[in-house]
C-alpha positions in Angstrom: 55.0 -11.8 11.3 53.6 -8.3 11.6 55.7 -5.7 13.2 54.4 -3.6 16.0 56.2 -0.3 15.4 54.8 -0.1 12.0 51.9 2.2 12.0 49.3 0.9 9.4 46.3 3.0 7.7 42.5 1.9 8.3 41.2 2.0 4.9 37.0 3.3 5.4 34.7 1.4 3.9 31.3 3.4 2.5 28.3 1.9 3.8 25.5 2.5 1.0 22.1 4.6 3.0 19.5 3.0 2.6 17.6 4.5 -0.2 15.2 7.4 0.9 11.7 7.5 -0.5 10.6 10.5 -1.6 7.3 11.9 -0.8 6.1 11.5 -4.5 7.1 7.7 -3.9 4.7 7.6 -1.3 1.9 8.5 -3.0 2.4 6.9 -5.8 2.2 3.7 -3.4 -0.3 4.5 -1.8 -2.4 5.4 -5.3 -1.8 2.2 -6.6 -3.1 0.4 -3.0 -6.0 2.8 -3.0 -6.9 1.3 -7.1 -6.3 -1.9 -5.9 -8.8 -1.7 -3.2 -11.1 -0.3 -5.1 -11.0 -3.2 -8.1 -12.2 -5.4 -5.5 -14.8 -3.5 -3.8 -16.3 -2.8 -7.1 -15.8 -6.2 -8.0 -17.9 -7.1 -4.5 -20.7 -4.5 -5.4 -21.1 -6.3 -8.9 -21.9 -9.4 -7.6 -23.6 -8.1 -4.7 -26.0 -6.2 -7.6 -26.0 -9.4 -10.0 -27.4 -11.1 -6.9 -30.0 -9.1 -5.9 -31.0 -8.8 -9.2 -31.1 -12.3 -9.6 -34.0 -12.4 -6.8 -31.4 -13.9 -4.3 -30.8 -12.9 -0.8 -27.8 -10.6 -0.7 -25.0 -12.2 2.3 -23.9 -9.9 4.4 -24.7 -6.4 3.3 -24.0 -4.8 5.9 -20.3 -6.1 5.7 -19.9 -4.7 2.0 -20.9 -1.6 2.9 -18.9 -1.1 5.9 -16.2 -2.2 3.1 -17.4 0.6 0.7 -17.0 2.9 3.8 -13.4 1.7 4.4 -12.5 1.6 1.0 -13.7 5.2 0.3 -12.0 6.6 2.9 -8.7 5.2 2.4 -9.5 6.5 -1.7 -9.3 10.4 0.1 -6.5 9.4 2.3 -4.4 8.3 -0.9 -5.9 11.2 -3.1 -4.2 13.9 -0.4 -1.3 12.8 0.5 0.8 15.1 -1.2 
């Protein structure tokens, strides 16, 4: 049985933080994201070129170059992040 006079000690227990990224960390991120993207635009504007090339009607062109557009920008946004 425990006795109530006794005063006992509350031993703390260290909760690990949550590991911080660093700014560098970020970038890096998003550098690899931004290469990613652009493997498979380029990859789009191959085929798109093959195609065309080919004589065949090119699908949606106007939908792989909004792409290029998107793609570009988030390229710069990576680029200058730090």
């Amino acid at each position: 049985m425990i006795n109530p006079k006794k005063t006992s000690k509350i031993l703390p227990f260290i909760v690990p933080q949550p590991e911080i990224e660093t700014p560098l960390e970020d970038w890096f991120r998003g550098i690899v994201q931004s290469n990613d993207e652009l493997t498979d635009t380029l990859m789009c504007l191959r085929d798109c070129c093959s195609e065309m090339l080919a004589g065949k009607v090119v699908r949606n062109p106007y939908d792989l170059l909004a792409k290029v557009e998107t793609t570009l920008k988030n390229a710069e946004r990576a680029r200058t992040l730090i």
